[in-house]
C-alpha positions in Angstrom: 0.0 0.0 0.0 1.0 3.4 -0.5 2.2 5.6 2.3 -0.5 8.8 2.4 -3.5 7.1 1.0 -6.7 6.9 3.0 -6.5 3.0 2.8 -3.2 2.7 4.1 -4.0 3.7 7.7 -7.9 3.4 8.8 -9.2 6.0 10.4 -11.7 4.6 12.6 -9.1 4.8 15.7 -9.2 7.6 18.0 -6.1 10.0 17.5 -4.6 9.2 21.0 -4.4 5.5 20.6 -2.6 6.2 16.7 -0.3 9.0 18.8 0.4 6.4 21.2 1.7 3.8 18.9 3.6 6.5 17.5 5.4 7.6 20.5 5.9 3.5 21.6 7.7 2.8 18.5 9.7 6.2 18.8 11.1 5.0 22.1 12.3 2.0 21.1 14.0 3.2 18.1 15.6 5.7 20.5 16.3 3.6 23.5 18.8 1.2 21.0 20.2 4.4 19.1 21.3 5.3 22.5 22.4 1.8 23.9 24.3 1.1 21.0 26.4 4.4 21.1 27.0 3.0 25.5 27.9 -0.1 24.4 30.3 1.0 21.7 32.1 3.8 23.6 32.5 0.6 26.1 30.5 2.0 28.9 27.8 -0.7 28.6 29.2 -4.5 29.5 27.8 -7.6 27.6 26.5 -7.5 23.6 23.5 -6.5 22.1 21.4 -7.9 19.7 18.7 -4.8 18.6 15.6 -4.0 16.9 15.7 -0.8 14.6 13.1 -1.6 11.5 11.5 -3.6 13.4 9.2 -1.5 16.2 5.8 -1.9 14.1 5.5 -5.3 15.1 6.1 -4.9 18.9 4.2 -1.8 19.2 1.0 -3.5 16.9 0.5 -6.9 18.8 1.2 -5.3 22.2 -1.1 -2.6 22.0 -3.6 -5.6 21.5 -3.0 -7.7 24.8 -3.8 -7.3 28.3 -1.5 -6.7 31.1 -2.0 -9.6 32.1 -1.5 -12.0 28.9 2.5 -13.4 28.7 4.4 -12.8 25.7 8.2 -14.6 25.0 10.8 -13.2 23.3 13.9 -13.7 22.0 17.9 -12.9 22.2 16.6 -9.6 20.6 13.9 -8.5 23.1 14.3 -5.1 24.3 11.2 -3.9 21.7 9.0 -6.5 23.1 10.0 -5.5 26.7 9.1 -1.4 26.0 6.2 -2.4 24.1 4.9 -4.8 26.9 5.6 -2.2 29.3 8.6 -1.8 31.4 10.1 1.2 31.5 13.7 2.6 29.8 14.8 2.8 33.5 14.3 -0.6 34.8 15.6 -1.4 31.1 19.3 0.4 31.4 19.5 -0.6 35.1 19.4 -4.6 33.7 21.6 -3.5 30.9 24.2 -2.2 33.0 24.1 -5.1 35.1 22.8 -3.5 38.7 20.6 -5.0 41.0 17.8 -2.9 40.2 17.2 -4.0 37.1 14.7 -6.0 36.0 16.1 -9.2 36.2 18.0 -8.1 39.2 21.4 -7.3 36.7 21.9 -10.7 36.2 20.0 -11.4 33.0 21.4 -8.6 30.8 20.3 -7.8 27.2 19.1 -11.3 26.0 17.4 -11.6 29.2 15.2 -9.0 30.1 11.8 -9.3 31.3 8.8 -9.0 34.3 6.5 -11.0 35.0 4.2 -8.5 36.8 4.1 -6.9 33.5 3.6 -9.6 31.4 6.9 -10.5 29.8 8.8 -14.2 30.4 12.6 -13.2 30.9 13.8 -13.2 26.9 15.5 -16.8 25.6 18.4 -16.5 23.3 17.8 -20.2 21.7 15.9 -19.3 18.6 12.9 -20.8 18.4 13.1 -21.3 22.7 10.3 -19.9 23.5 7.4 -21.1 21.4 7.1 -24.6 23.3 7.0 -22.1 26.9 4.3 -19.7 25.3 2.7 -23.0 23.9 2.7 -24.4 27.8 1.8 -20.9 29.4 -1.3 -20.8 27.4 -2.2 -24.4 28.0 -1.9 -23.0 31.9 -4.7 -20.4 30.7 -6.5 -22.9 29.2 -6.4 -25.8 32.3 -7.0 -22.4 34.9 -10.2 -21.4 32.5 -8.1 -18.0 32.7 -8.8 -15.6 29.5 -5.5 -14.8 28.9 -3.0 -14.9 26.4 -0.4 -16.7 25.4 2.3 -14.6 22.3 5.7 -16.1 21.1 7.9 -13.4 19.2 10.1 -15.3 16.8 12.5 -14.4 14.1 12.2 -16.3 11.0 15.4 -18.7 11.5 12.8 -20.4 13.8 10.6 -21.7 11.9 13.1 -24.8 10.8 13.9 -25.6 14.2 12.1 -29.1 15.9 10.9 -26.7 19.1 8.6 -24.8 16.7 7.0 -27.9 15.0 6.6 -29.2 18.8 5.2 -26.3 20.1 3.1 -25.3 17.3 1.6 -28.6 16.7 0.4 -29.1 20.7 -0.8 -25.2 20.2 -2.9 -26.6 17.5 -4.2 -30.2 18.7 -5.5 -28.6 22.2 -6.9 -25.2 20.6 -4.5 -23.2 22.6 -4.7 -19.3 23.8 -1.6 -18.7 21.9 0.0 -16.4 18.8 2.8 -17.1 16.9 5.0 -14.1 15.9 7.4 -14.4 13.4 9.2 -11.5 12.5 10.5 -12.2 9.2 13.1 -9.6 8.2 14.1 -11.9 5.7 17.6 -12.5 7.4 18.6 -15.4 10.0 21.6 -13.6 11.5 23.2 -13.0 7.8 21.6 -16.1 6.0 18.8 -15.1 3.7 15.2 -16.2 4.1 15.5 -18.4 0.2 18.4 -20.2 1.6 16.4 -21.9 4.3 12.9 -21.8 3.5 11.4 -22.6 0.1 8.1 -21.7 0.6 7.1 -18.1 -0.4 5.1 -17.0 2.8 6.0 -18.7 5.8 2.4 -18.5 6.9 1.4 -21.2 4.4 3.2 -23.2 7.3 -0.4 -22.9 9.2 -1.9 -25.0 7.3 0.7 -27.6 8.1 -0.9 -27.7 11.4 -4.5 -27.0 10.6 -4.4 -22.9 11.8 -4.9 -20.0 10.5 -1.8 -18.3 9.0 -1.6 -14.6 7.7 1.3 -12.9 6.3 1.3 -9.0 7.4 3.3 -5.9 7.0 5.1 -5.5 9.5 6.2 -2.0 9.1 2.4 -1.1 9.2 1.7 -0.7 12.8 -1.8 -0.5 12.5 -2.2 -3.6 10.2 -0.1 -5.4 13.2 -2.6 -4.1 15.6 -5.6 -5.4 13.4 -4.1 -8.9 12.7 -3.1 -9.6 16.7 -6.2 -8.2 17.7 -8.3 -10.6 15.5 -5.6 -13.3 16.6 -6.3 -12.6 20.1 -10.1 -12.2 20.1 -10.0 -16.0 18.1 -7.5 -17.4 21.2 -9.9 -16.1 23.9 -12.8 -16.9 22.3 -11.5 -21.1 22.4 -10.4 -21.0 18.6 -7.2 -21.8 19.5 -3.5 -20.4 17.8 -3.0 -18.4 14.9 0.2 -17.9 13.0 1.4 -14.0 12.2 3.9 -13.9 9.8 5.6 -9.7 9.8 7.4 -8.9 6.7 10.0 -6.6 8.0 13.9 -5.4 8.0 16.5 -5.2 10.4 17.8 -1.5 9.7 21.0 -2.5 12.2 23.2 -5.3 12.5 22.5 -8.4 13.7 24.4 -7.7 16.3 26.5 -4.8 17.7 29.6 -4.9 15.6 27.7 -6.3 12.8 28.4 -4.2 9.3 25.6 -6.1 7.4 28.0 -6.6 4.3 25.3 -9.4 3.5 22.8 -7.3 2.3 22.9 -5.5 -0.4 23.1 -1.9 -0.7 20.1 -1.2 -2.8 17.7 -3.5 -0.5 18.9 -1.3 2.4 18.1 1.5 0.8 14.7 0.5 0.0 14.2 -0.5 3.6 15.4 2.6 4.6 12.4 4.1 2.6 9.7 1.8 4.0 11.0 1.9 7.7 7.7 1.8 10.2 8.3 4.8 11.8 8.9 7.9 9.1 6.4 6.0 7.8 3.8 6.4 10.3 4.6 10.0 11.4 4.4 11.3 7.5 0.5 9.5 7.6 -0.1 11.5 11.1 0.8 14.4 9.3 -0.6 14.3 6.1 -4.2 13.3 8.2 -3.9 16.7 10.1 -3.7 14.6 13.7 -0.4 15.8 14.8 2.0 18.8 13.4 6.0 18.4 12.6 6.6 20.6 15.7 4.6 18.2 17.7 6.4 15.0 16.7 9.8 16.8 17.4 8.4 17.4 20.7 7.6 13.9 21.5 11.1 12.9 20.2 12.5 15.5 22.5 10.7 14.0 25.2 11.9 10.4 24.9 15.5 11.7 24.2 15.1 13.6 28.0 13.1 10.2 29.3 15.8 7.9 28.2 18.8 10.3 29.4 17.5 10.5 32.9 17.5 6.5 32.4 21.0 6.2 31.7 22.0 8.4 34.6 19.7 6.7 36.9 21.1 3.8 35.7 24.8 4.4 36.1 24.5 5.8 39.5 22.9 2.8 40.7 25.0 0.6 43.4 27.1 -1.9 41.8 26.1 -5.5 43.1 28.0 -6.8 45.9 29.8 -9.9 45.3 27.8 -11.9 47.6 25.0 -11.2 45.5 26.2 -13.8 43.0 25.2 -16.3 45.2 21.3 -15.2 45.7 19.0 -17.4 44.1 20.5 -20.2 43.4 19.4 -23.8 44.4 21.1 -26.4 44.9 
């Protein structure tokens, strides 16, 4: 669809839930701008695996789920975490390895999460955390709790055993649960037609008798629409649906990655279709926010981050002791 046109946003949604979306996608996209530059410079321990090109799709299924519905992630998590609801702050503080983080500073960047607000701690084995969504949301279903079960995935997944296992029981029981894959057409650098031969990975639904739907995932509002439908069918009893999100990852695939795998011109392109210029040129053109307004918001994150990273480098180290806290034996 064309960026502009009346049919490529609907506007049947209240301009403070599409200014919302906005500014959620806007502060992911800033929070890893900024924690790349900290990890670079060398002031941020561990690695980083990020999520620039890819905020649509976190923003879109979040906005559709309930505080208290559970979502996985993956070794690239921190959009899931700020679109499910923790805050920069209790972000940076797990980044930077202090006890106040989220995790308590022990999880780090592939590991971030809270339960109170709905998010697993992230798994780094791709394609780990379908089977857990798979068993949260037969939890749901055993409880006769109307909740929801979401598994983000990137699209190296799909070939591994753990999503046939998990998908398949989601199916068999008519499970709560949504399958995410973010597809954005690289596994780390190996393209998409070197591991999958099938043109949409959705068609892989019907593998396992569910509905599968391939998306745009640089359309935040399509997102919203497909994992709303996809959640209304899971608590309704309908059981799982699979979402496939056509996107790109506009960063490497990790922090000193220099993406010599893709070619120049399909960056470009991606560059031009990125979710959120994308959006705020729509808010515009629609007359629901100004240029001066979307600078603000910008300006605001910027400060809300900042604060973050000072709160979170003041924070007291962890004692050494504190090593040995939580572990069983």
């Amino acid at each position: 669809m064309t960026p502009g046109k009346e049919e490529y946003m609907p506007s049947k949604y209240e301009p403070t839930f599409l200014l919302d979306l906005y500014r959620k996608m806007v502060l992911i996209r800033q929070f890893e701008d900024r924690v790349k530059f900290l990890f670079l410079e060398g002031i941020m321990p561990g690695t980083i695996h990020q999520y620039q090109g890819q905020e649509a799709i976190a923003a879109g299924v979040c906005a559709a789920l309930n505080t208290d519905d559970i979502i996985t992630s993956t070794h690239r998590p921190h959009g899931h975490a700020l679109a499910k609801g923790l805050s920069a702050e209790s972000l940076l503080h797990e980044l930077f390895g202090k006890p106040s983080g989220c995790c308590c500073g022990k999880g780090g960047s592939m590991h971030v999460g809270d339960l109170e607000k709905g998010m697993l701690p992230a798994i780094a084995i791709v394609g780990g955390g379908v089977p857990i969504a798979t068993g949260c949301a037969l939890a749901f279903k055993m409880r006769g709790e109307k909740r929801v079960a979401v598994s983000f995935s990137g699209d190296g997944a799909v070939n591994e055993g753990a999503f046939h296992e998990g998908v398949n029981m989601g199916a068999i029981w008519d499970l709560p649960v949504i399958y995410v894959i973010e597809n954005n057409l690289y596994s780390a650098s190996t393209p998409i037609a070197d591991t999958v031969k099938l043109e949409k990975v959705s068609d892989r639904a019907a593998g396992y008798g569910i509905p599968g739907v391939t998306v745009d995932g640089n359309d935040v509002v399509a997102m919203y629409e497909a994992a709303r439908g996809a959640v209304e069918r899971a608590r309704n009893g309908e059981g799982p649906t699979l979402i496939e999100a056509v996107t790109y990852r506009i960063t490497g695939h990790s922090r000193r990655d220099p993406c010599n795998y893709q070619p120049k011109e399909q960056r470009r392109e991606a560059r031009k279709r990125e979710p959120i210029r994308r959006f705020a040129r729509y808010l515009v053109e629609k007359g629901l926010v100004t240029e001066a307004e979307l600078d603000m918001f910008r300006e605001e994150i910027d400060a809300e981050i900042e604060r973050a990273v000072e709160s979170a480098q003041a924070a007291p180290d962890p004692a050494p002791e504190f090593a040995l806290e939580g572990l069983w034996a």
